[in-house]
C-alpha positions, 0 to 999 in steps of 0.5 A: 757245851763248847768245844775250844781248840788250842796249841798250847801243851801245859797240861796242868789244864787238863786231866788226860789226853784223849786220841781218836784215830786209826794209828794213835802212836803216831798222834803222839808226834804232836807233843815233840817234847813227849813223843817218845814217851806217849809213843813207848806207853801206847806201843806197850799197850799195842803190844800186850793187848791183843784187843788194843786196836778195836777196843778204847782203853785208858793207858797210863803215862806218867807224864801225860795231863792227869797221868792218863791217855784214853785211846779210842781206835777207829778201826780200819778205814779203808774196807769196802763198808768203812765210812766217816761214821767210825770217828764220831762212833771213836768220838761217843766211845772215847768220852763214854771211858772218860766218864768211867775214869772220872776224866772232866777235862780231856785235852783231845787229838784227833788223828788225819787219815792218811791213805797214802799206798793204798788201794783207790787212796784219793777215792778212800780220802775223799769220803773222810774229807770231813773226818774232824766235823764229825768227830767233833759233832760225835763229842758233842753228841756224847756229853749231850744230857736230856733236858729234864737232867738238866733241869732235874740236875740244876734243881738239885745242884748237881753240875754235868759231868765234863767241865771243859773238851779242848781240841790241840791243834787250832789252825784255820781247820779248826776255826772253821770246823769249830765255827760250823759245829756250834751251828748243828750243835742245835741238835741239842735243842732238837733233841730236847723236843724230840725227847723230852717226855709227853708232858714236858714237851705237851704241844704249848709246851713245845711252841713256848720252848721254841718261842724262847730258844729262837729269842737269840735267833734274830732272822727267824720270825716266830709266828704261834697259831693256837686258835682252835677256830683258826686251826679247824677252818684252815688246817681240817685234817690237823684239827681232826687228829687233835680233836680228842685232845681237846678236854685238856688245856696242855694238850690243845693244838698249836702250828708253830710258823719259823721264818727266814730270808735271807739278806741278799734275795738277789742271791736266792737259789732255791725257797726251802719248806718244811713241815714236821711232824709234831705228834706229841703223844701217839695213843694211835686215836680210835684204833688205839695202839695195843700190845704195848705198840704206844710206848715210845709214842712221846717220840712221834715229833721228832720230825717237827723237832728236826725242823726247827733244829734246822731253822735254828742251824740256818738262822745262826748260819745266815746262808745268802742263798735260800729262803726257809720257812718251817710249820710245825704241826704239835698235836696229841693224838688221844684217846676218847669220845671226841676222837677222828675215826675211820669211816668218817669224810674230811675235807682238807685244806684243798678241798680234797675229800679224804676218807679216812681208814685208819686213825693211827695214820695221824702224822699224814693228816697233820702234815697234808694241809701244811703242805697245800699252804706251803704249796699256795706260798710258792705259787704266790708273787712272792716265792714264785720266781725262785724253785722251791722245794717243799718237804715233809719229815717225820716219824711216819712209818715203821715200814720205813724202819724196815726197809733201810734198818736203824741209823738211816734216814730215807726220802722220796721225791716227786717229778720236780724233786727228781728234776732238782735232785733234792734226795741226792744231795741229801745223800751225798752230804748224809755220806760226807758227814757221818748221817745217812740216808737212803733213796727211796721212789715214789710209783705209780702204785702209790697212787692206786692204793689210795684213789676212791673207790666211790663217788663219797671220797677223792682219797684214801687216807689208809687202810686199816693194817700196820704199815709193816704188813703193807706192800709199800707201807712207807711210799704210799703214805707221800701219796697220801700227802701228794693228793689231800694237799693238791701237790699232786697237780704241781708235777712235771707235766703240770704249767706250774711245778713244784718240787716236792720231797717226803722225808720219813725218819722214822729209822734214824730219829732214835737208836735203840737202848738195852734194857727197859729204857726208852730209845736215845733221840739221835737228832738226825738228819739234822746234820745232813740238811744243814750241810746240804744247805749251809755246808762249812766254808 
């Protein structure tokens, strides 16, 4: 759905008015010819209420379109902890009680902050700059439906519930705001591959909805790799993860390639490599998940699904000055006699002998030979004139979930990734649009943890306990990927470096429900990337 704006009061198009912000009685100004009324209406509730600040509530107002006000506060803005999040938080409240009401047709008022008189004002204001894109993103996240509502609701006739979300107040803001929002709005496609259930987002499954949702994406070249012999010769340690899988056509392997140059090289700053997770199932393989640990596992591509997402984001964008390439790995990790196991020796793609400890540290294996091509495309004639900055994202490690806490995303950079400051910007823009991230380090303990310990191996793919009963669960996995891919020859010290940068989301990918059903799929960090890269203008 779209979000239009408009200044027209004829309210007989709508069925109430929505206001999200930190003072709602005076939003109501807006409307001259009402104000006094919506003003007396809300300061009543204000009065009687002594929740009335914190909680969203339907006020009625006789005059307002459908009778209806729905308020939806903020809360305070300037405290210590306070962020942008609280008016896409306001955002997701407010429509969740339109939902309730049974309101289809909100006309809705965002409220600007206004810091004026207080404490550090012009610090405070700065961190709100983009207050009106996260609200809208935060609309937009609420009337989100899962692909297979969807579908199930169009077989059976059934509309969605909002018919229409009309932002008053459009001004060269708002085009603007609006204009960017539609781009991220892909969030939806992503979350639809992140969410979407094991076998309706079977690998074939993801690479043909991929295929079809970038048919309005011109500038981003799709290339699909589904030949097993292809996969087995130039990604090993992929093919292994998959092996398994094998016995089940819906279940085969695929890479999914997304291509985009920009139009202008001459103005290319920097050459973008992703490559996701796609794990489309995780049993955790030979050392199977148990106690319950493997329900959620339909989540596990949610890396790749954030991917893609991004390279739709930018092809709609068209930024002039970067290079995007993204390869999605969609594999099922199964279960059964032809399963990768621990003890065995793979080779990867750069020829690194990888000993593997623990099957289900799959996601690495997937990643590490998509790594070590991206890293042969930035070394060739040519990307090598332009900086490029390769990045793995996934859902890898439940220690990443406990070192930064649900909602957060975390990286870690190498030496050139530092240099270029690839997770500061990162950070800065997940702060300005409402989708955090935390910094994390890459030590040189990392390194030791997985080095040989014979002459049989060149690396040490894991060991064998939860990366949450292991000291630097989520750092020493980069590692990993660092040395099976050969990027680990590309640091600071090396005549060619390379920027490299592992992405783990597996704290911000999904927030938890109540209750027996599965996780929701937030899409995350897909709003930070895209305003890194191609931030409103």
């Amino acid at each position: 759905m779209k979000i239009s704006s408009t200044n027209e009061t004829n309210f007989s198009n709508y069925d109430a008015l929505v206001i999200i912000g930190s003072k709602p009685v005076e939003s109501a100004n807006l409307f001259t010819s009402f104000a006094s009324e919506f003003q007396a209406d809300i300061a009543l509730h204000y009065e009687l209420i002594a929740s009335a600040s914190s909680e969203t509530v339907v006020v009625i107002s006789k005059n307002a379109p459908g009778k209806r006000i729905v308020i939806a506060p903020t809360g305070p803005l300037n405290r210590d902890t306070d962020d942008v999040r609280r008016f896409g938080d306001a955002a997701v409240s407010a429509l969740e009680k339109c939902k309730s009401a049974g309101i289809k047709k909100p006309l809705i008022v965002v409220q600007q902050p206004d810091f004026k008189g207080i404490y550090a004002a012009d610090f405070i204001a700065s961190q709100y700059e983009n207050y009106l894109a996260v609200t809208l993103l935060g609309l937009l996240y609420a009337v989100y439906e899962p692909i297979q509502v969807r579908e199930h609701f169009a077989a059976i006739g059934k509309e969605m519930h909002f018919e229409s979300l009309t932002l008053f107040g459009k001004n060269e803001l708002s085009d603007k705001v609006l204009s960017w929002i539609h781009a991220p709005e892909v969030f939806i496609f992503n979350i639809d591959i992140g969410g979407g259930d094991p076998e309706r987002m079977a690998p074939l499954k993801c690479a043909a909805y991929i295929q079809e949702a970038f048919k309005d994406v011109p500038n981003v070249k799709v290339t699909i790799i589904r030949e097993h012999e292809t996969l087995k010769k130039e990604f090993p340690l992929l093919h292994a993860v998959a092996r398994c899988s094998l016995a089940i056509p819906d279940h085969y392997p695929v890479v999914v390639r997304l291509e985009y140059k920009s139009k202008v090289q001459e103005n290319v700053k920097e050459n973008v490599f992703l490559v996701g997770k796609g794990v489309t199932y995780d049993t955790g393989g030979a050392d199977i998940k148990s106690d319950g640990h493997m329900r959620g596992m339909s989540r596990d591509k949610c890396g790749a699904a954030v991917a893609a997402g991004f390279l739709k984001t930018i092809g709609l964008l068209s930024p002039t000055d970067i290079n995007v390439t993204a390869d999605l790995g969609f594999v099922r990790n199964s279960s059964g006699a032809g399963n990768y196991v621990s003890d065995e020796v793979i080779k990867s793609r750069a020829g690194v002998r990888c000993l593997i400890g623990n099957t289900d540290a799959e996601g690495r294996m997937v990643m590490a030979d998509l790594v070590c091509l991206a890293k042969e495309r930035a070394l060739s004639e040519e990307y090598k004139r332009i900086p490029s900055r390769i990045m793995t994202i996934a859902t890898l490690t439940g220690h990443a979930y406990f070192a930064v806490g649900e909602g957060y995303t975390l990286s870690l950079d190498n030496g050139p990734a530092r240099l270029g400051k690839v997770t500061k910007r990162f950070t800065i823009a997940g702060e300005q649009f409402g989708d955090p991230w935390e910094e994390s380090t890459l030590r040189r303990e990392d390194f030791s943890f997985i080095a040989p310990g014979s002459s049989s191996e060149d690396v040490c793919q894991a060991n064998s306990k939860p990366s949450t009963e292991t000291p630097r669960g989520h750092q020493f996995p980069a590692a990993f990927i660092s040395v099976a891919s050969g990027i680990d020859k590309h640091g600071l010290d090396s005549k060619d470096p390379i920027s490299y940068t592992h992405i783990d989301i597996a704290a911000s990918a999904e927030l938890s429900n109540s209750g027996l059903s599965l996780p929701t799929v937030t899409g995350q960090p897909l709003i930070a990337l895209s305003a890194t890269y191609a931030p409103p203008k």
